[in-house]
C-alpha positions as CSV (number, residue, x, y, z in Angstrom):
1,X,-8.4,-14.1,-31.4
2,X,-10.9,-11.1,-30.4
3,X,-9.3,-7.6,-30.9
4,X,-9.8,-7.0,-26.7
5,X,-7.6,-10.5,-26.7
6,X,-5.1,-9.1,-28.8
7,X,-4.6,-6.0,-26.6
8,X,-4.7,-7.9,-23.3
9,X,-2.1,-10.5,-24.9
10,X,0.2,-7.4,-26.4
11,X,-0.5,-5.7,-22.9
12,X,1.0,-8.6,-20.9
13,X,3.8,-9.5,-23.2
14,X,5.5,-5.9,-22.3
15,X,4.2,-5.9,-18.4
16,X,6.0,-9.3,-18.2
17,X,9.0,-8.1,-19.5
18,X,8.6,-4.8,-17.5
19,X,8.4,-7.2,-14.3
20,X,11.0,-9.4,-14.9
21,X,13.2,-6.7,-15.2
22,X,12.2,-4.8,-11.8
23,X,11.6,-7.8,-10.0
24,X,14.3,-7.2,-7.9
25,X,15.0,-5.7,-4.5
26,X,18.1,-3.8,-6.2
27,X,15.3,-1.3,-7.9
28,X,13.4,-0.5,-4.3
29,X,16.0,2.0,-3.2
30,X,14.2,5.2,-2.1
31,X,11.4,3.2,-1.3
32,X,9.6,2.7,2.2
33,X,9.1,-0.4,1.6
34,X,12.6,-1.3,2.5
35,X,12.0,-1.1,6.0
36,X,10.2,-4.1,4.9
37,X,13.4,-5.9,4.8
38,X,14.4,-6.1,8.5
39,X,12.0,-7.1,9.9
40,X,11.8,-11.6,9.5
41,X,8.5,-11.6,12.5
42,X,5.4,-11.4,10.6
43,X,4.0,-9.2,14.3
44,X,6.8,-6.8,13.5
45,X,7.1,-6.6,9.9
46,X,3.4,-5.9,9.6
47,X,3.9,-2.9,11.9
48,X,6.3,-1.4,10.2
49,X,4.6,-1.7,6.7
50,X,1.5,0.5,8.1
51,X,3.6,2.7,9.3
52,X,5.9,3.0,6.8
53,X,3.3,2.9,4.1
54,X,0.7,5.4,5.8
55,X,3.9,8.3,6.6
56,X,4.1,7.7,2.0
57,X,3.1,10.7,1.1
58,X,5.6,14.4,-0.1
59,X,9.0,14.0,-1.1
60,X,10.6,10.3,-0.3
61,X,13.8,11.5,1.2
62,X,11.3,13.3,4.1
63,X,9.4,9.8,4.1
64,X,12.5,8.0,4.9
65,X,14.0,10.3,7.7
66,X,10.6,10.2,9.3
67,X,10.0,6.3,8.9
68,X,13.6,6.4,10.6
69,X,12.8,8.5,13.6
70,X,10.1,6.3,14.2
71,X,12.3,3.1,13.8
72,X,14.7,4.2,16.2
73,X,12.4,5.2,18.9
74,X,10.2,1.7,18.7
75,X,13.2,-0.7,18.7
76,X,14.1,-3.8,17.1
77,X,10.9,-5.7,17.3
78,X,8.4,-3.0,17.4
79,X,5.4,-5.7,18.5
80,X,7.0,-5.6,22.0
81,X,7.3,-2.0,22.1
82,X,3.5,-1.3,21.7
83,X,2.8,-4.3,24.1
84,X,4.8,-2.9,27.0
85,X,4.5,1.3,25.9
86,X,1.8,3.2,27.8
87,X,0.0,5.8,26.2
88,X,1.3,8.3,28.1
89,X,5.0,6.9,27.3
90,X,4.1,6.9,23.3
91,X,2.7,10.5,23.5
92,X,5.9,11.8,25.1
93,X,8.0,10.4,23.1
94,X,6.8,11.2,20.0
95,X,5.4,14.9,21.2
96,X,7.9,16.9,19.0
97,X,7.5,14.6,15.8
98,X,6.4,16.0,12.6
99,X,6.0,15.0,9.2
100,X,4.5,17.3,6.4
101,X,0.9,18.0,8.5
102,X,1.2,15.0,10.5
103,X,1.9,15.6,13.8
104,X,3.2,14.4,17.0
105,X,-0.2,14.3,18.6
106,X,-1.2,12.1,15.4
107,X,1.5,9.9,15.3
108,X,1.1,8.6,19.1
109,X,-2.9,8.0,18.2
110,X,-1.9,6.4,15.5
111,X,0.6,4.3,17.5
112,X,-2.1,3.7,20.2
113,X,-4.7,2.5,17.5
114,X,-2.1,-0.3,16.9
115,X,-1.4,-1.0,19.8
116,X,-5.0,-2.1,21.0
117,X,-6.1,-3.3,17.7
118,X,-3.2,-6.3,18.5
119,X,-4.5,-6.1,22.3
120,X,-7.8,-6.9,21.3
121,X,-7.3,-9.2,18.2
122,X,-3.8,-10.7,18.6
123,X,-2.3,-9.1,15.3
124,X,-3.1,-6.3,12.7
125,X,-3.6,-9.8,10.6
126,X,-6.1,-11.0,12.6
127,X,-8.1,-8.0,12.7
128,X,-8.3,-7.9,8.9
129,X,-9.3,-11.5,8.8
130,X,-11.9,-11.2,11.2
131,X,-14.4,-9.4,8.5
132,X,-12.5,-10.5,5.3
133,X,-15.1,-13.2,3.3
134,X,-13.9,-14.7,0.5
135,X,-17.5,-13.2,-1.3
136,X,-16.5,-10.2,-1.6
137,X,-15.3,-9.1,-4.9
138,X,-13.1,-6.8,-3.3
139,X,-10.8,-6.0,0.2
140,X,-12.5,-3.0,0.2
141,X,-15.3,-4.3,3.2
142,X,-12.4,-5.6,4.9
143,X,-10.6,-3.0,4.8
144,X,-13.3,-0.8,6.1
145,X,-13.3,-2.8,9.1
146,X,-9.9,-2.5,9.6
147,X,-9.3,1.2,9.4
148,X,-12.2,2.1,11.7
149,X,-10.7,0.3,14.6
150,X,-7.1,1.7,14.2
151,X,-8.8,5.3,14.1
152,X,-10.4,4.1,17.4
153,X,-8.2,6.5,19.4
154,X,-9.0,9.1,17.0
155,X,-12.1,10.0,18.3
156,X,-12.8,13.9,16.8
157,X,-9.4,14.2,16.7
158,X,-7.7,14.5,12.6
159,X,-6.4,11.2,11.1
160,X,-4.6,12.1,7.8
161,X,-2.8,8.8,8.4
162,X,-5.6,6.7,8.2
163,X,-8.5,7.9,5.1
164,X,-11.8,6.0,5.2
165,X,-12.4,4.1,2.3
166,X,-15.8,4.2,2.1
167,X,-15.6,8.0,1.5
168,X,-14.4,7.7,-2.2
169,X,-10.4,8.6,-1.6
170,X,-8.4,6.0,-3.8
171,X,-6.5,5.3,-0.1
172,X,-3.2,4.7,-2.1
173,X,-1.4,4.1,1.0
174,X,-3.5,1.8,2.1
175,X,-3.8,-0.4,-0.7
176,X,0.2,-0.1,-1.0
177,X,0.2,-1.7,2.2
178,X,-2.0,-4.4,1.2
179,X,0.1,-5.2,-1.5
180,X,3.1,-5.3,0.7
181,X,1.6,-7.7,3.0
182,X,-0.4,-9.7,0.8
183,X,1.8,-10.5,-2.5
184,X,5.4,-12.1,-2.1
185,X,7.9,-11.9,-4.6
186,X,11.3,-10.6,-5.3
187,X,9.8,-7.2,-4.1
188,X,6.9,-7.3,-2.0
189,X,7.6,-9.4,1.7
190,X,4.1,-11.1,1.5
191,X,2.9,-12.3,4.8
192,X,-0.5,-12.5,4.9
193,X,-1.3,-15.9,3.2
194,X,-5.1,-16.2,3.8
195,X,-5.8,-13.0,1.6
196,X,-6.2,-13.7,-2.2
197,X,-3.9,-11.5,-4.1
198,X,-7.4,-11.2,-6.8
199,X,-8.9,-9.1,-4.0
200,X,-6.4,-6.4,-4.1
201,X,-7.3,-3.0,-5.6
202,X,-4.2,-1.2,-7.6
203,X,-2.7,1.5,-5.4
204,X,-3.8,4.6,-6.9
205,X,-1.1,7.7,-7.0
206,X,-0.6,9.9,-9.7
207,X,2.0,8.0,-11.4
208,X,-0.5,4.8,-11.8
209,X,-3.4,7.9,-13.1
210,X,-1.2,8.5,-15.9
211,X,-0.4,5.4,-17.0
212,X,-4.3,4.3,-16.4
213,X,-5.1,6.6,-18.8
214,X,-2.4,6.4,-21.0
215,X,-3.2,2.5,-22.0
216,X,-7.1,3.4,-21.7
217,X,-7.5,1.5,-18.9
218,X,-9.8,4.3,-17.4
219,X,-10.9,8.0,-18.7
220,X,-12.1,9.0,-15.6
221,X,-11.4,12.6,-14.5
222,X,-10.4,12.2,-10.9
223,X,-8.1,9.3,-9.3
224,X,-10.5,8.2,-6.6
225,X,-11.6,4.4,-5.7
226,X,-13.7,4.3,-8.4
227,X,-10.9,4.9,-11.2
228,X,-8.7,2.6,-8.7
229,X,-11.2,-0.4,-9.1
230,X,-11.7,0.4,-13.0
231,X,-7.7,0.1,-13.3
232,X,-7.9,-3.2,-11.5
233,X,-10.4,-4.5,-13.4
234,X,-8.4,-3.6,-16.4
235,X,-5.6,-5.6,-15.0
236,X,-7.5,-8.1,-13.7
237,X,-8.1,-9.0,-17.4
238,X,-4.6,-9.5,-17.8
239,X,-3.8,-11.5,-14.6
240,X,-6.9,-12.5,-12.8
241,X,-5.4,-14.0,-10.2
242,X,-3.2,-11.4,-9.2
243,X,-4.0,-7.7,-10.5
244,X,-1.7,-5.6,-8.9
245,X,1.2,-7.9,-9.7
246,X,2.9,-5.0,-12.2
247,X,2.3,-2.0,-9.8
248,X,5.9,-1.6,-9.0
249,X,7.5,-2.3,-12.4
250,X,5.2,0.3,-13.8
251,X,4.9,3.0,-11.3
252,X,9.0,3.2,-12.2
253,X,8.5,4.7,-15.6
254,X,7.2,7.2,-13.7
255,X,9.7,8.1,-10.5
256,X,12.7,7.2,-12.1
257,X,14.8,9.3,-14.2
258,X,16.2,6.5,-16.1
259,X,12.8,5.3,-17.5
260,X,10.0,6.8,-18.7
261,X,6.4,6.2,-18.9
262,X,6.3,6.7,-23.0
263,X,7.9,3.9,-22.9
264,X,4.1,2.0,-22.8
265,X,3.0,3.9,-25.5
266,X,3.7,1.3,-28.1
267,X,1.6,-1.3,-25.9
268,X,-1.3,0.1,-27.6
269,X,-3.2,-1.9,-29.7
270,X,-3.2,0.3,-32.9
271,X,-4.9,-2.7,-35.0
């Protein structure tokens, strides 16, 4: 066994037990993602994961209230809400909204980008699927795709919701809500079926920069796309088919006070 074998081997032994551990829906709370949860329609539960995912960003207990005041407004299956909402109706409704520097005005675009991506494809699903090739290495052209139609409504107006990808931002949230949609376990809803999980890229925040650099998976300076893909890679060594499988378990060494990321230090191959 080759030294890099070794490492990956040692590497996945304490991941595995890492996700078993976490795998479980008891370890979410404060997490957006369990808005997830309610939501058993694939139309309505993808909605709800780019919103909740793209409003991810400051302190959680703000991300929460805010996913909330959204929630409430849109109803219980937020599919027929955009489908019967006029603009107008969105942008009055949501006119005194504000989260961090996201504003009403953004919010309702961002609502209205939705709302005739499903109008023109049938789902946010579909409109992911109509340039996702099973060639590419990546979701990344895909995803590219997909962004620039939501941010249709956008015109010159600012999107902080919605980063482009092919502008070199990691696009954390995005990717988080990938994952979301994509993988199903314990934790993540899953929904998408016709994605391969091997595609995804590892949502990059600065909890997953740490612990990047702290196993060597990347010495790269700045946490952009291009540290995000060599941390996938990384972990795509370790589980080809499915590298963002320990995002979770391992981004909670670094939020909660009960773990802590040293705790991967001995993963290390030392040999």
């Amino acid at each position: 066994m080759t030294d890099k074998t070794f490492s990956s081997a040692v590497h996945k032994s304490r991941f595995e037990l890492l996700y078993k551990y976490y795998n479980s829906r008891k370890w979410v709370h404060p997490d957006p993602l369990e808005f997830l949860y309610d939501y058993p329609d694939l139309r309505d539960r993808e909605i709800i994961g780019l919103i909740a995912s793209s409003l991810a960003y400051g302190r959680v207990s703000q991300i929460l209230k805010s996913v909330a005041v959204i929630l409430d407004e849109i109803g219980p299956s937020p599919a027929e809400y955009l489908q019967s909402a006029s603009s107008a109706h969105i942008r009055s409704r949501f006119n005194k909204f504000k989260h961090r520097f996201t504003t009403g005005r953004e919010i309702a675009l961002f609502l209205q980008g939705i709302k005739l991506v499903i109008k023109k494809f049938g789902s946010l699903q579909d409109c992911f699927l109509s340039s996702y090739k099973d060639k590419d290495e990546s979701i990344l052209p895909a995803l590219c795709f997909f962004v620039k139609e939501l941010r249709k409504p956008y015109k010159d107006h600012p999107c902080s919701l919605l980063p482009l990808p092919e502008k070199g931002s990691a696009c954390k949230r995005l990717h988080l809500f990938m994952r979301w949609m994509v993988r199903k376990d314990m934790i993540d809803p899953g929904g998408w079926n016709n994605i391969a999980t091997s595609r995804l890229i590892i949502p990059l925040d600065t909890h997953m920069y740490r612990i990047g650099n702290l196993l060597d998976f990347s010495s790269r300076k700045s946490a952009d796309i291009r540290t995000a893909l060599e941390i996938t890679r990384a972990f795509g060594e370790i589980v080809p088919e499915d590298p963002v499988k320990y995002d979770f378990a391992l981004t909670r060494l670094g939020i909660r006070d009960d773990a802590s990321i040293n705790q991967l230090i001995d993963t290390k191959d030392t040999n």
